[in-house]
DRENDO-1510 file (C-alpha; in Angstrom, 1 decimal, always signed):
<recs>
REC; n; res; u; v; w
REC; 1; UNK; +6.3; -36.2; +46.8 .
REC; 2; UNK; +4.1; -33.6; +45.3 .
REC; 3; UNK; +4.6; -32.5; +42.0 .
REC; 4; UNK; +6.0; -28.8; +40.9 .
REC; 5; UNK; +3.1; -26.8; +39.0 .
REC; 6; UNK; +4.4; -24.9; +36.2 .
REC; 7; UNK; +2.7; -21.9; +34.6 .
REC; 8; UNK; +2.9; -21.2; +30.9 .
REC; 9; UNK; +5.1; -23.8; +30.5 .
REC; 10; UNK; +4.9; -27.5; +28.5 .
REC; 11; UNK; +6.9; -29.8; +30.1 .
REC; 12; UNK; +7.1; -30.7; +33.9 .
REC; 13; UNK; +9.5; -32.7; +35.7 .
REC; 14; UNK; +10.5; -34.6; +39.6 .
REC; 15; UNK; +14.2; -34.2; +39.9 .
REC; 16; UNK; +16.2; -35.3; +42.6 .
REC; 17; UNK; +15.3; -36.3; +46.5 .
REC; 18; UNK; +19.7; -36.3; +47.0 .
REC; 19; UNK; +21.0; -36.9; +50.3 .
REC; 20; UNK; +21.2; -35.2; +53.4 .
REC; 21; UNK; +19.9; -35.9; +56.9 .
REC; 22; UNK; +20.2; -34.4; +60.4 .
REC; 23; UNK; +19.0; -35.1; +63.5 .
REC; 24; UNK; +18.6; -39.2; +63.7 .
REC; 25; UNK; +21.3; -41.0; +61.6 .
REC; 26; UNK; +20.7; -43.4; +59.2 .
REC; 27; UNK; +24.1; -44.0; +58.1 .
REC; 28; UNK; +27.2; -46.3; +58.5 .
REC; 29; UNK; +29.0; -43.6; +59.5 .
REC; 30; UNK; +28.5; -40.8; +61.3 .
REC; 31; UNK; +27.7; -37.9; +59.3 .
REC; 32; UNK; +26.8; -34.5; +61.9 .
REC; 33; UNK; +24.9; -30.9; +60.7 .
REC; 34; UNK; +23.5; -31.6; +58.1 .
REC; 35; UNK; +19.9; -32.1; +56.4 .
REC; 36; UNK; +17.4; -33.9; +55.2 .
REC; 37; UNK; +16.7; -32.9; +51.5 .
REC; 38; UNK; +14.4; -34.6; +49.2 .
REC; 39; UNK; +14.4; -31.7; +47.0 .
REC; 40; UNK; +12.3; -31.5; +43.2 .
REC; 41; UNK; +13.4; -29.3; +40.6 .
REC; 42; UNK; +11.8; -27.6; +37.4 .
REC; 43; UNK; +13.4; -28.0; +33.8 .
REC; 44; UNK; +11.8; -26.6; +30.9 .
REC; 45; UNK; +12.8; -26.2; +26.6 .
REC; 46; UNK; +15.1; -28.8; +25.5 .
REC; 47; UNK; +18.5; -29.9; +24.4 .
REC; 48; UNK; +19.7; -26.5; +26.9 .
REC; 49; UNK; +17.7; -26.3; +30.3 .
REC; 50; UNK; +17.1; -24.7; +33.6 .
REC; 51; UNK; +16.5; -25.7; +36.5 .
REC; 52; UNK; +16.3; -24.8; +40.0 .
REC; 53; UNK; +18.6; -27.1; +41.9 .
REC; 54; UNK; +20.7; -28.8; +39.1 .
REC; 55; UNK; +23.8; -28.6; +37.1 .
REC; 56; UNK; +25.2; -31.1; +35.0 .
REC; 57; UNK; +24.1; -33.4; +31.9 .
REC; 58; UNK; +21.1; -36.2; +31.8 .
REC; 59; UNK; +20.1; -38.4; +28.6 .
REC; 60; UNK; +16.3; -39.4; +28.4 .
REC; 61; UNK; +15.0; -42.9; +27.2 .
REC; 62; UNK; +13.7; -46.1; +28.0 .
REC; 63; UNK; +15.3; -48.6; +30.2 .
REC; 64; UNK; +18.2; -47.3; +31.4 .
REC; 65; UNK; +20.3; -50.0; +33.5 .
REC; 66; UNK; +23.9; -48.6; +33.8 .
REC; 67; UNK; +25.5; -45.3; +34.7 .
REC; 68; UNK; +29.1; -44.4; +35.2 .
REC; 69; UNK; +30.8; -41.1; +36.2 .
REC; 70; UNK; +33.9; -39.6; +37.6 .
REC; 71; UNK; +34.9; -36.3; +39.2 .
REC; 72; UNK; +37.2; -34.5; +41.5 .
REC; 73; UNK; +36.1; -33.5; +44.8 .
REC; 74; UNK; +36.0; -29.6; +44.8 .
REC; 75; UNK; +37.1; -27.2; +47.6 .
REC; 76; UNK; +35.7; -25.0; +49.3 .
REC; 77; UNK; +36.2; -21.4; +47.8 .
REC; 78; UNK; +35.6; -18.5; +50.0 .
REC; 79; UNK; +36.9; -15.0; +47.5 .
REC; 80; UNK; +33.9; -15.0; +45.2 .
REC; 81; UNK; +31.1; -15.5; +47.7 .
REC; 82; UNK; +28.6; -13.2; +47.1 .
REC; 83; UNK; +25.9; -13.8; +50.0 .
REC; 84; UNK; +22.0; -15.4; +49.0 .
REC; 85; UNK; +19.9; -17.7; +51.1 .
REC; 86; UNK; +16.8; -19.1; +50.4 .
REC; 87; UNK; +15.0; -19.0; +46.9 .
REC; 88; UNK; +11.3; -20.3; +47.6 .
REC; 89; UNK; +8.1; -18.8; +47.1 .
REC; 90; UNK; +6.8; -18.1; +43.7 .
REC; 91; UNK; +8.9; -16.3; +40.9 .
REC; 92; UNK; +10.1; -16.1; +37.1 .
REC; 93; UNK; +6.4; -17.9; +36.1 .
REC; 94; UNK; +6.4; -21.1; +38.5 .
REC; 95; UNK; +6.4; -22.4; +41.9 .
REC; 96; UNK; +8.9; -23.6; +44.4 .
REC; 97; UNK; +8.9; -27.4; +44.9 .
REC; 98; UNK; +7.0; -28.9; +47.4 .
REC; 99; UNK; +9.1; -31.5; +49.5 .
REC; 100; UNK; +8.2; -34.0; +51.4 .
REC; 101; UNK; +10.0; -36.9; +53.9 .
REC; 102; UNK; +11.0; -37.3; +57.1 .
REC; 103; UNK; +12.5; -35.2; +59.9 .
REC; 104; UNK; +12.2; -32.1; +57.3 .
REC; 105; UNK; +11.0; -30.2; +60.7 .
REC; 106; UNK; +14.4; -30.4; +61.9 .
REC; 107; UNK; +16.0; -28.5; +59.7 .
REC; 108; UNK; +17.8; -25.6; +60.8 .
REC; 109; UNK; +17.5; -23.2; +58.4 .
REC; 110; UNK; +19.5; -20.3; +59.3 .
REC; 111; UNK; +20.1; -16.9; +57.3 .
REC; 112; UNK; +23.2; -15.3; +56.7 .
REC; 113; UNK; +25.7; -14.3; +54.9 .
REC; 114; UNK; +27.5; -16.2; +51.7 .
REC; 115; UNK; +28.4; -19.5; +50.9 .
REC; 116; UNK; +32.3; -18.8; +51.8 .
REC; 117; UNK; +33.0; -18.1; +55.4 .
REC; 118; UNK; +29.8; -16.5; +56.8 .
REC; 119; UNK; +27.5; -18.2; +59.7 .
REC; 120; UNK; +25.4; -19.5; +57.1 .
REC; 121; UNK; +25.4; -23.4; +56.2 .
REC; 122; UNK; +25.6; -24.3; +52.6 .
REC; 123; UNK; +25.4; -27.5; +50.8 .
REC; 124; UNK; +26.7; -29.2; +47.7 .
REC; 125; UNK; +25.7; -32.5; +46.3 .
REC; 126; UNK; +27.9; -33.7; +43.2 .
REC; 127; UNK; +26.5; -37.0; +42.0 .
REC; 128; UNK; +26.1; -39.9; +38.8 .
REC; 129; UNK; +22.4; -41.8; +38.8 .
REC; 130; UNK; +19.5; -43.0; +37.1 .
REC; 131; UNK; +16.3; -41.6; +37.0 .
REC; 132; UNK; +14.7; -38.3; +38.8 .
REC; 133; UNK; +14.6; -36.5; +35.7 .
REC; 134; UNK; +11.1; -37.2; +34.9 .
REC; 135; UNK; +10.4; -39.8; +37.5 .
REC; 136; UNK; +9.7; -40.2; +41.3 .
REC; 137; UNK; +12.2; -42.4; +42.3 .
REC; 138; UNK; +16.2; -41.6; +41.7 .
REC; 139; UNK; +18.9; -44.4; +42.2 .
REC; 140; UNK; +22.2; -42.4; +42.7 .
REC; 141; UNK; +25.5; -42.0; +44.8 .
REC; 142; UNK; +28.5; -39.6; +45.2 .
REC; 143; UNK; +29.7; -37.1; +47.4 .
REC; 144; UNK; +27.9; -34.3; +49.5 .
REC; 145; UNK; +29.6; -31.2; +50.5 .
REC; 146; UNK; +28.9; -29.1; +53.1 .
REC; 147; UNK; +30.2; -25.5; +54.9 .
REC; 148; UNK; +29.6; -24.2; +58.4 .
REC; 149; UNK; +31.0; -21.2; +59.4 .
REC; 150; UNK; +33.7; -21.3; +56.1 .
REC; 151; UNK; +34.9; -24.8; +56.9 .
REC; 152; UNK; +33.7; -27.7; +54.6 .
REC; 153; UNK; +33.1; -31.2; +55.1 .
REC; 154; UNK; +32.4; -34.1; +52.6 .
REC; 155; UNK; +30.5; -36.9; +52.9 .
REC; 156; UNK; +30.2; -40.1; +50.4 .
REC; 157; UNK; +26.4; -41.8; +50.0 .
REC; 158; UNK; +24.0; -43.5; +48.0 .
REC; 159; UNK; +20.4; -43.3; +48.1 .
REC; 160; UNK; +17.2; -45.2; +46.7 .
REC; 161; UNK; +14.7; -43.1; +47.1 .
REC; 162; UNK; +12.3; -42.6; +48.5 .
REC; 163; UNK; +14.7; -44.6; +51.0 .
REC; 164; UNK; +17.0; -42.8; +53.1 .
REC; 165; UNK; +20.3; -41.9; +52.5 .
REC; 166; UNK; +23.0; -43.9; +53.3 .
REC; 167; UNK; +27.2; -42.8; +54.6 .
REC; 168; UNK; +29.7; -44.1; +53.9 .
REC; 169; UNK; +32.4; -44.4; +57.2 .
REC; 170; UNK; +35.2; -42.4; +54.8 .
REC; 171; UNK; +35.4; -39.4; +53.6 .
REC; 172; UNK; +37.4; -38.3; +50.6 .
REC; 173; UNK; +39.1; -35.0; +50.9 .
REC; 174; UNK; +38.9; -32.1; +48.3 .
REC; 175; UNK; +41.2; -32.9; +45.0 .
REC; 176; UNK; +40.5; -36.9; +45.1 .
REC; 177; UNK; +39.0; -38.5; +42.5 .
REC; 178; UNK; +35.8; -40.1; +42.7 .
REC; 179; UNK; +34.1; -43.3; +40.3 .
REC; 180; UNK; +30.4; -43.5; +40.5 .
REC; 181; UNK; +28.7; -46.7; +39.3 .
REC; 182; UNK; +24.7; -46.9; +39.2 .
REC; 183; UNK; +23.6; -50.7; +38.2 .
REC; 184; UNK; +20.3; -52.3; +37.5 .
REC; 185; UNK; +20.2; -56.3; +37.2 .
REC; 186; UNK; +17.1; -57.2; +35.4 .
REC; 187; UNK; +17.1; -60.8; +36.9 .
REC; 188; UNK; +16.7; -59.7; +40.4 .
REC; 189; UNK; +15.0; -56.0; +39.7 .
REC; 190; UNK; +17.4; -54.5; +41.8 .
REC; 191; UNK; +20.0; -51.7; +41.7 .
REC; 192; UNK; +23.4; -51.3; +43.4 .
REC; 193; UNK; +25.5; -48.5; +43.7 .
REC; 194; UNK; +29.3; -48.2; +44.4 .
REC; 195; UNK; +31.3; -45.2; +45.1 .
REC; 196; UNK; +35.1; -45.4; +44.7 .
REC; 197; UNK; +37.8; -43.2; +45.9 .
REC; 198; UNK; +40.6; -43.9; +43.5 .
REC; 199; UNK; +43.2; -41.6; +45.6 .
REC; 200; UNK; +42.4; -43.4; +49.3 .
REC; 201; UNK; +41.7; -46.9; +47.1 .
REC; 202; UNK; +38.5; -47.2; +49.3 .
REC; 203; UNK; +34.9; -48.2; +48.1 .
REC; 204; UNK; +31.4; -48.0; +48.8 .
REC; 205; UNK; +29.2; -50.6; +47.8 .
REC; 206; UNK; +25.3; -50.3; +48.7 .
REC; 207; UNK; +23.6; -53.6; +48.8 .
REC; 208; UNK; +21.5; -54.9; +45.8 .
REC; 209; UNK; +17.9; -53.1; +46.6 .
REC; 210; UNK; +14.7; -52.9; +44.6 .
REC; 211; UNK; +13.1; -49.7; +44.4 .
REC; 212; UNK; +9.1; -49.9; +43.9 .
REC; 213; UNK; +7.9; -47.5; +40.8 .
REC; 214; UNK; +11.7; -47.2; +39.4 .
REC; 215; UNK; +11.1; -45.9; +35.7 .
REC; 216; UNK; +14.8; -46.7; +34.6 .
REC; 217; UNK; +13.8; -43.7; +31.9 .
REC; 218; UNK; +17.0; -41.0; +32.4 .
REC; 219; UNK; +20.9; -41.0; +33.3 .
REC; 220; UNK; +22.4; -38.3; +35.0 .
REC; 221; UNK; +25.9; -36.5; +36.0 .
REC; 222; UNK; +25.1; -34.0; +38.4 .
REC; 223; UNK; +26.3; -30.8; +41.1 .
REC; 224; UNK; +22.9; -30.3; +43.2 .
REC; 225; UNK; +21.8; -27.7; +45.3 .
REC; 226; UNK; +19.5; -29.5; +47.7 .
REC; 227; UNK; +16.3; -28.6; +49.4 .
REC; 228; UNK; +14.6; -28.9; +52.6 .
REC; 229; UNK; +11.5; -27.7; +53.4 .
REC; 230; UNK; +10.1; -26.5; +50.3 .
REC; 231; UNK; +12.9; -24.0; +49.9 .
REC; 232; UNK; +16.2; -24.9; +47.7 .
REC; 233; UNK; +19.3; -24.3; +50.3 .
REC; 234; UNK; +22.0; -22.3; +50.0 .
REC; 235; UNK; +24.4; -23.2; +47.3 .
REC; 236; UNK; +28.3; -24.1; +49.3 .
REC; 237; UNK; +30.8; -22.2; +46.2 .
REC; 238; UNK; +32.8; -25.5; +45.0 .
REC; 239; UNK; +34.2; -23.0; +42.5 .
REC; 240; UNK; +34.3; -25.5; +39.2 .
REC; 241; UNK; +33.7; -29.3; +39.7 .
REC; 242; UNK; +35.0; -31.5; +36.6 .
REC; 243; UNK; +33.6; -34.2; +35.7 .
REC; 244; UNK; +35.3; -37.3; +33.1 .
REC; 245; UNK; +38.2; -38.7; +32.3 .
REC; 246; UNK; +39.8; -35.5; +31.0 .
REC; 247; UNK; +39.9; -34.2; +34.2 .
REC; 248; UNK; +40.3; -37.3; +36.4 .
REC; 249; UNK; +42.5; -39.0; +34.4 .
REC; 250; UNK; +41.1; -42.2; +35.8 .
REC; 251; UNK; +40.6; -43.8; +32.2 .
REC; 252; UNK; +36.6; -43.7; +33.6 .
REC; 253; UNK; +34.4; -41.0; +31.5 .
REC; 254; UNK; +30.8; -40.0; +32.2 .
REC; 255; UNK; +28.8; -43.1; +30.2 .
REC; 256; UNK; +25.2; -45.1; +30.6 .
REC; 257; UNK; +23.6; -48.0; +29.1 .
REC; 258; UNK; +20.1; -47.0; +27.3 .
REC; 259; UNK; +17.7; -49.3; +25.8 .
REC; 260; UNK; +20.5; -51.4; +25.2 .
REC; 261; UNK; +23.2; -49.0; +24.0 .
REC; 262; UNK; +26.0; -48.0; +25.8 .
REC; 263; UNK; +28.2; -44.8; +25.2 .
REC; 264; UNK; +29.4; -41.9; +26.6 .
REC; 265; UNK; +27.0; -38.8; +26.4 .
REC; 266; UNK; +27.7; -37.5; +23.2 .
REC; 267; UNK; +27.4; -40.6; +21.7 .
REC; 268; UNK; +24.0; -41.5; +23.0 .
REC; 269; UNK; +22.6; -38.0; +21.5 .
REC; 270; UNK; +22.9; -40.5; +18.4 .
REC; 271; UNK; +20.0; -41.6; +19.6 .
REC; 272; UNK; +18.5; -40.3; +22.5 .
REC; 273; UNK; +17.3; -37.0; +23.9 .
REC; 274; UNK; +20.4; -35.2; +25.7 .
REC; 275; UNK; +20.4; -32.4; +28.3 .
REC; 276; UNK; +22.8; -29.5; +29.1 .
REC; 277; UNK; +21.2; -27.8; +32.2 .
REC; 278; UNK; +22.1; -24.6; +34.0 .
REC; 279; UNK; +20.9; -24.3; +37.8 .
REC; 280; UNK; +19.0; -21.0; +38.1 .
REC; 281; UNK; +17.0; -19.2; +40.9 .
REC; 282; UNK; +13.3; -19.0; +40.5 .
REC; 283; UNK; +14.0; -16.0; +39.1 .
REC; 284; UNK; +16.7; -16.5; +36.8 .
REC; 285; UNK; +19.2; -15.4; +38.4 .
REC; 286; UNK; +22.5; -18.1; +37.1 .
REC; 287; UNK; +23.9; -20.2; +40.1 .
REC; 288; UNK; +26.0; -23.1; +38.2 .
REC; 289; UNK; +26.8; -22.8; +34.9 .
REC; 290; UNK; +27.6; -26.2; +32.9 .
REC; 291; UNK; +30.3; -26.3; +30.5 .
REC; 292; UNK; +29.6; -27.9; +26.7 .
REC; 293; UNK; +30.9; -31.6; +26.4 .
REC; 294; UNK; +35.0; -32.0; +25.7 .
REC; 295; UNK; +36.4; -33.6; +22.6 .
REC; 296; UNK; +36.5; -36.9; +24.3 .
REC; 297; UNK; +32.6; -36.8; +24.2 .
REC; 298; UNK; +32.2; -37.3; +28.0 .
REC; 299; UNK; +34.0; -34.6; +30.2 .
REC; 300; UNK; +32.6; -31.3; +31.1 .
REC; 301; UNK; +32.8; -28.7; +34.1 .
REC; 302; UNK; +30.1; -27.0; +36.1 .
REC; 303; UNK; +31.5; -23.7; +37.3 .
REC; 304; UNK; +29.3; -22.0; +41.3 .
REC; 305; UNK; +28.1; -18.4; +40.1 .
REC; 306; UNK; +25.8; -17.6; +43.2 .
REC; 307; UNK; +23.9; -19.1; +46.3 .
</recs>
């Protein structure tokens, strides 16, 4: 995985290598159409950033062994497509990321229309993890969503990159509410992840992996737009995804374990560094918007706003 450079700019950071694959499965299950992307993302300032493929919240620190989050699965919305396609090449002071992995030659990157109901294929990761923020390696699971020709599918995984991604032989169905657990067991070195539909009382459980280089140094709650070869794919509208227990009502907020204290976001701002971040193009242009925290510390929304 190569590094994004940055121009005139501080601080550089590896996000997320999130799950897609086509061509040769690697999954339980079968999962058809879709891609590869181990994709790498630019944030920059603090407390409120930007980046190029990520919505959502992270918390920065030092040995991060737990992660928890819920959402509900979004649907597919078609009335407030508004077209777009591929955002690479350089723009707005830095350059696009530089991918790397597997099979990233067979991706079929075709042009078109929006997100909604056009010929173009557009992708959605929505996801809870550790690590990727400012690290290699990422340790997360939760759901991918994906539109061909205006119909969408959904997908659950894990993945412990740089490992492939792993699917699940269910697939949860927009409006279902989804548990994400992220574990590290310091006895073993290992992580495990476990998805849970709480509307189809199904779960996922990956099984207890080490993964070489893991920093265990950020916790994330995240809607991705991934990328495949060197060029951030089109953004699938999900409309607004919420994340928490507000919205889920499934008594399971949005919380992590860092350094030895556990809380729910707000909480660890007591002590740690805390991220809001906005997906933008390379340009600026605002694809995701993410919504400030709820009074219960823990829930927030992250509303599509372009491709």
């Amino acid at each position: 995985m190569k590094k994004i450079l940055a121009i005139a700019l501080s601080a550089i950071f590896v996000l997320s290598f999130a799950a897609l694959m086509t061509g040769i499965s690697q999954s339980e299950g079968q999962h058809s159409n879709s891609a590869i992307s181990e994709s790498a993302s630019l944030l920059f300032a603090t407390g409120s950033t930007e980046s190029i493929n990520w919505a959502g919240y992270a918390v920065t620190g030092t040995n991060v062994t737990s992660v928890t989050g819920s959402f509900v699965v979004p649907s597919l919305q078609t009335s407030t497509s508004t077209g777009g396609g591929h955002h690479g090449g350089r723009g707005g002071g830095l350059l696009a990321p530089s991918v790397s992995g597997a099979n990233t030659n067979k991706i079929d990157n075709r042009n078109g229309g929006g997100s909604g109901g056009s010929s173009q294929t557009s992708y959605a990761a929505f996801w809870a993890g550790i690590d990727g923020y400012n690290s290699n390696t990422v340790e997360q699971a939760g759901v991918l969503m994906e539109v061909q020709k205006g119909v969408a599918s959904y997908s659950v995984w894990y993945e412990f990159y740089p490992s492939a991604p792993v699917y699940a032989t269910w697939t949860p169905s927009p409006g279902n509410h989804i548990v994400v657990y992220v574990n590290y067991t310091a006895s073993n070195s290992t992580f495990v992840a476990t998805v849970l539909d709480t509307n189809l009382s199904e779960k996922y459980v990956s099984p207890y992996t080490a993964v070489s280089g893991a920093a265990r140094s950020s916790a994330e709650w995240i809607a991705e737009a991934p990328a495949s070869g060197g060029s951030i794919l089109p953004l699938a509208d999900f409309g607004t995804v919420y994340f928490g227990a507000d919205y889920t009502g499934s008594g399971t907020g949005n919380y992590a374990t860092v350094n030895g204290t556990s809380g729910n976001i707000e909480s660890l701002s007591d002590s740690f560094s805390v991220y809001s971040i906005n997906m933008v193009t390379n340009t600026g242009t605002l694809k995701a918007e993410t919504s400030s925290l709820s009074s219960d510390g823990t829930s927030f929304y992250v509303t599509w706003k372009s491709s």
